[in-house]
N, C-alpha and C positions, 0 to 999 in steps of 0.2 A: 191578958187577952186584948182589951183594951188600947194598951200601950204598942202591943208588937203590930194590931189593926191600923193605927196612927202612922205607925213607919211605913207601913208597907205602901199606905198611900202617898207619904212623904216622897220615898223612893221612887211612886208612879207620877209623879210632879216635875220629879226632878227629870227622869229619862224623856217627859212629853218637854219638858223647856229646852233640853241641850239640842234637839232638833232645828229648833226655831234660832235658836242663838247660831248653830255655825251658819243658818241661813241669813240671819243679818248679816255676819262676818261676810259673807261669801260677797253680800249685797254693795258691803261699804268696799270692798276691794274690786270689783268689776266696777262701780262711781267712782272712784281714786286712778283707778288703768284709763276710765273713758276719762276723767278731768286730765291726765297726764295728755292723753292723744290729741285733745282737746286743744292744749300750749303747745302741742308740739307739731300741732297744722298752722296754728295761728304765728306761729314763730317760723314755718316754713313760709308760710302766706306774705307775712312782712319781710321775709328778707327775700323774696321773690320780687314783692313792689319794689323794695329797698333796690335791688339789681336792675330792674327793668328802670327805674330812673335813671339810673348810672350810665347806663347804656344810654338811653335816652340823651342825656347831657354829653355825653361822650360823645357820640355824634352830631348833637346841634353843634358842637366843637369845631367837629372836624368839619364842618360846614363854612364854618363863621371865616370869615378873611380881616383882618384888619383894613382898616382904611388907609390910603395911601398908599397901598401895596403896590410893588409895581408887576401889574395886573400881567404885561405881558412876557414876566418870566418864565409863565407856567407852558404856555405853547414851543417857547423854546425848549426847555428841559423835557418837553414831550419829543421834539423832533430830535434830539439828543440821544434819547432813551431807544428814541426807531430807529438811526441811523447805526448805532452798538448793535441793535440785534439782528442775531446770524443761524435764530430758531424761531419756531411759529411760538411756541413757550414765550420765549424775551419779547418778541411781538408783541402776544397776547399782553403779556406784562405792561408794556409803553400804550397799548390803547388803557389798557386797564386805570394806567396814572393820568390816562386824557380823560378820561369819562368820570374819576374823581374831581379831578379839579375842575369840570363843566360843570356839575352840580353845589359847586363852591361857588363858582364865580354867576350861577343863577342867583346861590342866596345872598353872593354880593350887590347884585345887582336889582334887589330892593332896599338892599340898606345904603348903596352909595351910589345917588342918582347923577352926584358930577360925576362920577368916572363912565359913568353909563358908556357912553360910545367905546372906551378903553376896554371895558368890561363883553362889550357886544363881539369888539373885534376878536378880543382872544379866546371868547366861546367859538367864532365862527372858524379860529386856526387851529382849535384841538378839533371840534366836529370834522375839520380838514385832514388832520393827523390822525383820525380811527380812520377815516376814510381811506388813505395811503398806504396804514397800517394794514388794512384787508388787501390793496393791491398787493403790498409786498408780502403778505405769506401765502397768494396765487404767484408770485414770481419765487419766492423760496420752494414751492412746491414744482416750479418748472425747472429751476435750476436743480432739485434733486433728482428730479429726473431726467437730465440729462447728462449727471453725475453716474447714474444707472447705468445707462444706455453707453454710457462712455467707457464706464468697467466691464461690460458687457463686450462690447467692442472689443475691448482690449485682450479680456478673457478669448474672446473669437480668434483674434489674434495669432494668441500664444499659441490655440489648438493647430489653428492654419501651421504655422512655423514647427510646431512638433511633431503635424500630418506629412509637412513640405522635408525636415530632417528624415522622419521615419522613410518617407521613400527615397529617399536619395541615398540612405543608407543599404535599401534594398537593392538601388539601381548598381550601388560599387559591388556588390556582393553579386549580382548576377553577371556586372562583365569581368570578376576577377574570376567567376565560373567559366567565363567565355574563353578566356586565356589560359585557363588549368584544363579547357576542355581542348581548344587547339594541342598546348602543349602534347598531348594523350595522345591525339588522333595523329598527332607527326609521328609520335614516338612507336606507337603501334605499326605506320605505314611503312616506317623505317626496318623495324622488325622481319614485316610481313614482306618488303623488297630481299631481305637478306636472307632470308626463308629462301624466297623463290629463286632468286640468283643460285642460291646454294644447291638446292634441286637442279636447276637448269645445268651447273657445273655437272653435278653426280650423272645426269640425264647426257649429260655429251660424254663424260667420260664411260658411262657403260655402251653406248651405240658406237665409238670408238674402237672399245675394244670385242664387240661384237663382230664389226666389220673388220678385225684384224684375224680375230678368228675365224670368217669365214673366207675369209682371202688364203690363210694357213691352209684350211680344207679342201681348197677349191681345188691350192695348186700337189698336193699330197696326193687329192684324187687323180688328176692330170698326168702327175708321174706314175701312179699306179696303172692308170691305164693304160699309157704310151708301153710302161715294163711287158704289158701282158700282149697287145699288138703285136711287140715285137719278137716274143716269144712264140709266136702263132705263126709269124710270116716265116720264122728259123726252124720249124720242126717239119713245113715239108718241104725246103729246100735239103733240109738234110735226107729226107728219104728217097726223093730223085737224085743222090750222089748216092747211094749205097746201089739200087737198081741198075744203076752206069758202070 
């Protein structure tokens, strides 16, 4: 009794400790995942300094001019660079190479106080080349439109000359109506004379022979009646000779 009283508590020992034990476990692995996150800010943190330096240097770079340089190449190869472009793009591009090398030859121009005047001048010919650079993409911008205006034109043009064909096409077509319309009305009149000619023949030759027939009757009747006169005037000479 004794002994089986002993385990049971043994066993109510053991299930109160494994609660607590996966909770340590739980504990050291959420300490282990936060030390991991831990290195792995701190290792983004430094390599973020580590970059941000770089950059840093990389630019004090592209700053720095050696001495001696000869300072006023850089205005030429900007007016170079404006003269080639033939978009506001390439433009913008050649101010863009003028306004880097103004802030180089700034930072030269506390490191190399002999060149200074050399240095002043060729800040003051790229500040000249943005300057020019904005004239010329308001003149790219008026020659584009005038490029416009000019295809435009041209466009106008061709409509005018396909307006000016379209009617001239319609003018041959109505005087070639004009001449199939003459033709018609000769050919009809021509008809219509020979119609009437023809009737006027027919038209003389029945009144012709009307008047021949009535010329036959006239004289038919004529001798009809002289016959019968003279028969009248003989029948009573005859009857005064039989009386005698």
């Amino acid at each position: 009794m004794s002994a089986m009283s002993v385990q049971g508590v043994a066993g109510t020992a053991n299930q109160q400790a494994q609660p607590g034990a996966e909770q340590a476990e739980q504990q050291a692995d959420l300490l282990e995942q936060a030390r991991q996150e831990q290195e792995v800010r701190s290792q983004s943190l430094s390599e973020m300094i580590r970059e941000g330096q770089k950059k840093a240097e990389a630019q004090r770079d592209a700053l720095k001019i050696p001495k001696n340089t000869r300072y006023g190449d850089a205005p030429l190869e900007a007016y170079a660079r404006l003269a080639r472009a033939k978009t506001k793009m390439q433009v913008n591009s050649a101010t863009g190479y003028a306004r880097q090398k103004i802030a180089q030859l700034k930072s030269a121009l506390r490191t190399d106080s002999d060149n200074a005047i050399r240095i002043k001048g060729s800040i003051r010919q790229l500040e000249k080349a943005i300057s020019r650079g904005a004239k010329k993409k308001r003149e790219l911008d008026r020659e584009r439109l005038a490029e416009l205006r000019k295809a435009r034109s041209e466009e106008q043009r061709k409509r005018e000359e396909l307006e000016q064909r379209r009617r001239k096409t319609q003018r041959m077509i109505r005087e070639a109506g004009y001449l199939r319309e003459a033709e018609i009305s000769d050919r009809q009149a021509t008809q219509l004379t020979a119609t009437q000619m023809e009737l006027r023949q027919q038209a003389q030759q029945l009144a012709n022979s009307s008047a021949a027939s009535a010329k036959a009757a006239a004289q038919q009747y004529t001798a009809t009646a002289s016959a019968a006169m003279s028969a009248e005037i003989a029948a009573p000479e005859a009857g005064l000779n039989l009386e005698g």
